[in-house]
C-alpha positions, -999 to +999 in steps of 0.1 A: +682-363+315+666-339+289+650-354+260+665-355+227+644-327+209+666-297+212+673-266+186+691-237+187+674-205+189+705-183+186+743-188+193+741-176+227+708-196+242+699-233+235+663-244+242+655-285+251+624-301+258+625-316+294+620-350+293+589-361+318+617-377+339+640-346+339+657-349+376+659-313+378+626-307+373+608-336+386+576-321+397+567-302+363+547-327+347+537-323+306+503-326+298+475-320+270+478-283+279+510-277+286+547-285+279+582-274+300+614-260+280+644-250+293+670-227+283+706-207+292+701-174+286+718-139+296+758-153+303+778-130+321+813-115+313+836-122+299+808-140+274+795-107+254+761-110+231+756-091+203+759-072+181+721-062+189+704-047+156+717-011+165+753-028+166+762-024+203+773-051+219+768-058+256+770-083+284+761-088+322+780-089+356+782-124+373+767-104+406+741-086+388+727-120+377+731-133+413+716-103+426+686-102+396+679-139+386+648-144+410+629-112+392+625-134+362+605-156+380+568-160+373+577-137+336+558-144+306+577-164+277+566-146+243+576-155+206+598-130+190+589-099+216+559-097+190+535-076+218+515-047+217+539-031+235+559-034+211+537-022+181+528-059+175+488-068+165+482-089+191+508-100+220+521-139+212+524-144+254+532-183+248+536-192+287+560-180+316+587-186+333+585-214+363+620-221+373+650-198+369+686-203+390+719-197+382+743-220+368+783-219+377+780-201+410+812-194+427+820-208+464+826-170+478+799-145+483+808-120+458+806-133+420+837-123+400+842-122+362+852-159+355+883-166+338+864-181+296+834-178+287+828-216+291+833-212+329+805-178+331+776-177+352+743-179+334+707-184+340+694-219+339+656-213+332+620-231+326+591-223+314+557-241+311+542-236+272+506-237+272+497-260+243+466-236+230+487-207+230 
């Protein structure tokens, strides 16, 4: 059960507070310097995101997410992709990534485009927030 606290940070990702009591996530335990979120993020076909700034839009295999999802583990979580990297003053590196799987995994061992959008694999992720950040 996730806590009631959720907002929408764009049409195609949802973040939620987990609840201390999350079943999921039963281990990850919110304290004074650190809280958990999760969030769906990077859908696969026939779910498209975009249009991206340049106006392309694009979207992902079901088996490149299968194949990919464990990279994002241990990732830092930033606000906004505002990092030096990227030009920014100072990187905004607000935690990273503790949990990641995917969500509505077909039974065979090769993923195939899913019939809507609703029915798409996705990656079910969390991330520990450090509260001083």
């Amino acid at each position: 059960m996730t806590s009631s606290l959720s907002f929408i940070v764009s049409e195609e990702s949802e973040v939620s507070f987990l609840a201390a009591n999350d079943p999921v996530f039963s281990d990850l335990k919110p304290d004074d310097f650190k809280a958990y979120v999760r969030f769906r993020v990077a859908t696969a076909f026939p779910a498209l995101i975009g249009p991206e700034m340049h106006g392309r839009v694009f979207g992902f295999h079901p088996q490149v997410l299968v194949n990919s999802f464990r990279s994002l583990l241990h990732q830092q979580t930033n606000l906004g992709h505002m990092l030096k990297a990227y030009g920014a003053y100072r990187d905004r590196i607000i935690g990273h990534v503790v949990g990641v799987s995917v969500a509505n995994l077909q039974r065979s061992s090769k993923q195939v485009i899913a019939a809507t959008a609703d029915a798409a694999q996705y990656l079910d992720v969390v991330a520990v927030i450090y509260k001083a950040a």
